[in-house]
N, C-alpha and C positions, 0 to 999 in steps of 0.2 A: 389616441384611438388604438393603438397597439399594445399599449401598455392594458387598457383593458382588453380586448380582442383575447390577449396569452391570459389576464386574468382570469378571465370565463373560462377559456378551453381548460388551463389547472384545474376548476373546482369541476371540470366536467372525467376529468381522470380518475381513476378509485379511488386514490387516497386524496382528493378532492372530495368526491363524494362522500366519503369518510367523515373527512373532518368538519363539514358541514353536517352529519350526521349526528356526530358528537355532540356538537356545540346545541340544535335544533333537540335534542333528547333532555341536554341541561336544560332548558330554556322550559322548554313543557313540565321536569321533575319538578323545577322551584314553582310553576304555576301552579300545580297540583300540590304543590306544598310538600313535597316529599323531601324534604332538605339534605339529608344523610344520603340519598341516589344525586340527587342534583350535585353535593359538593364532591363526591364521586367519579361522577362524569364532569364535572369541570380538572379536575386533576387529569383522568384521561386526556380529557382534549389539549390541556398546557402539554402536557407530555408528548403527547403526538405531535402538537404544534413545533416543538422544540427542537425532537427529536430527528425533523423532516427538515429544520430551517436551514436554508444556504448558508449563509453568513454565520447561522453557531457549529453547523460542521466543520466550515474553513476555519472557524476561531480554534476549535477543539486540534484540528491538523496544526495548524498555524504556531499552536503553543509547542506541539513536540518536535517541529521542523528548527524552530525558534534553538533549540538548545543543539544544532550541528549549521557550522558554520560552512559556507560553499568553499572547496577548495580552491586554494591559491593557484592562480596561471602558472608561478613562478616557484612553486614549491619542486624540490628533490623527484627526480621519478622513480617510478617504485621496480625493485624486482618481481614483482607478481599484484594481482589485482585481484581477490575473491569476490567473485560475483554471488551474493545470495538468489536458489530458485524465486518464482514466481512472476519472471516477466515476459515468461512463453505461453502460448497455446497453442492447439493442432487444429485444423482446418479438418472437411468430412474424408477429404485422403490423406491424412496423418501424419499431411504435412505440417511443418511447425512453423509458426510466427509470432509477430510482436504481442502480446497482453496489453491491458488498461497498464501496466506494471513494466512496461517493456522499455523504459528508457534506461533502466540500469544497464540492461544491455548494449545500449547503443554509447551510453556516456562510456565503459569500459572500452567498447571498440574504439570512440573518438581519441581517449587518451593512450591508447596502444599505437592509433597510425598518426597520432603526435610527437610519436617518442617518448613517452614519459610513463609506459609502462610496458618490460621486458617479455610476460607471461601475463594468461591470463586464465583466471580456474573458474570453473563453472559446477554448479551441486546442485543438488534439488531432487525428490521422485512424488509422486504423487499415484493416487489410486482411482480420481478422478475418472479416465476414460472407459467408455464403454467397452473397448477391447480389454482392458486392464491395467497394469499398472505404467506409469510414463515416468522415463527417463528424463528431468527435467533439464538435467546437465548438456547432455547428450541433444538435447531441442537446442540447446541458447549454442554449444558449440557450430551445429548446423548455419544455424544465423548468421554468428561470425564468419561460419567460411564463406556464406553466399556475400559476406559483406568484405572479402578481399582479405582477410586474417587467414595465415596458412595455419595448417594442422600443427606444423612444429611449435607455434606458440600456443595453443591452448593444452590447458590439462582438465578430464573431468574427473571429480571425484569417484571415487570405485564405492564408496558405502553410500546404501540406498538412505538419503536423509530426508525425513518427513516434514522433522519441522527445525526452525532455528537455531534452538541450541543443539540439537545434532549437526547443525551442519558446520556448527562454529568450532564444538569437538572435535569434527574431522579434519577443517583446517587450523586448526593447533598442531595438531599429529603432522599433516604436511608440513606446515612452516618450518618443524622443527627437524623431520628429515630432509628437507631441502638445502637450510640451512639458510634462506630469504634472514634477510635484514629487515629491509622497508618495505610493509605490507599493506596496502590499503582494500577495505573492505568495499563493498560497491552495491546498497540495498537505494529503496525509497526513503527519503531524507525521513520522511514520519517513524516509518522503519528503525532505523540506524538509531536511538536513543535505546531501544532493547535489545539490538544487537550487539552494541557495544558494551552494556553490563552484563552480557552476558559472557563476552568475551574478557573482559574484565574479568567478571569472576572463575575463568577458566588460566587466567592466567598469561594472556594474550594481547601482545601492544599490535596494536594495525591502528592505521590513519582511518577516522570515516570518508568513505567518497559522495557525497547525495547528489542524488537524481528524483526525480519524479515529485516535484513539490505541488501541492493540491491546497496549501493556505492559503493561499491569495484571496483575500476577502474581498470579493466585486462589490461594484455599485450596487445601492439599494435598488430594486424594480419591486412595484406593486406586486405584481406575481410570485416573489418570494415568500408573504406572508403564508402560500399555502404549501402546506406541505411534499416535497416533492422527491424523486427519486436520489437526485445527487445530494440533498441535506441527510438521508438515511444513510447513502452509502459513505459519507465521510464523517458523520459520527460514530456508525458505527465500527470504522475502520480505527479511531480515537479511540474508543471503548477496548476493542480487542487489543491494541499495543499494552492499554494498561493491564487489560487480565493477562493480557503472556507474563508481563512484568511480573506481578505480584505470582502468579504460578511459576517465575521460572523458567519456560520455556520460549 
């Protein structure tokens, strides 16, 4: 009863209503014999089907997480920790907290007051807010302090970075005036497979750290079949890692 109960409510959402739209548009084209709209709109609707589905977004995550292994308890700790932006946001008084993204944050703080990392760097800016532009660095530093990390151990970047490889740029430049050894990077495990060739191709060894794993393919549930908000948002999170890839950025 529940399993139906969520199924209804789904197709009663828009992209419910959608995709029962699609599918009831094919069905009328091929009746009307209109073959070329009907196979059309059936390609639409796989697609949308697809591109909405639970379980092929987690598979899509699942594969890029798949190629960074969780760190070891027992591994070396690092002199510094680069946290990648994107796992703050600001509340309507400007204050800052966690993101959908904000576990990098927290994993960096857990293994700082574990001991197993000395510094900890924070970057990111964004253009995002209606006030203007936001210091992303500056946001996830806040966090740490409210979360017991003094000022002394955080560094935030001074170059405003937008997107990835700027900000990998800029911690090459630090590592190498600092003079850090052991450097671990600290993004979303889906994440960390393009940060890492990117820093690769800058010339840059750091450990990956992953946080924020979203592959976990759930149990099937009837209500999956319909297309839903979190199968969009984790394919198309898949999607975009591969275009930064192949762009570069």
């Amino acid at each position: 009863m529940l399993a139906l109960t969520k199924l209804l409510g789904m197709l009663c959402m828009p992209t419910g209503l959608l995709w029962l739209g699609l599918a009831l548009a094919a069905a009328w084209a091929f009746h009307r014999r209109l073959r070329a709209l009907g196979a059309l709109l059936v390609v639409l609707f796989l697609g949308f089907t697809l591109a909405g589905n639970v379980q092929v977004g987690a598979w899509l995550l699942g594969r890029l997480e798949s190629k960074v292994p969780p760190l070891s308890e027992s591994s070396a700790p690092f002199d510094a920790l680069f946290v990648l932006g994107g796992g703050s946001q600001i509340d309507d008084q400007g204050r800052p907290l966690l993101s959908a993204g904000g576990d990098r944050i927290i994993e960096a703080a857990r293994l700082w007051h574990a001991g197993r990392a000395t510094c900890l760097v924070a970057s990111g800016a964004s253009d995002d807010a209606p006030a203007g532009r936001r210091n992303l660095g500056a946001e996830t530093r806040a966090i740490w302090m409210s979360l017991g990390i003094p000022s002394t151990a955080i560094r935030v970047l001074e170059e405003p970075c937008f997107i990835t490889r700027q900000e990998i740029q800029a911690y090459g430049h630090l590592k190498a005036r600092e003079g850090w050894r052991r450097v671990g990077l600290v993004s979303s495990a889906w994440h960390l497979p393009r940060a890492m060739a990117l820093a690769r191709r800058e010339g840059i060894i750091v450990v990956p750290v992953p946080s924020d794993r979203r592959g976990r393919i759930s149990r099937f549930q009837l209500w999956h079949l319909i297309p839903q908000e979190e199968g969009f948002q984790k394919t198309q999170l898949a999607c975009w890692e591969h275009l930064g890839r192949l762009a570069g950025r």
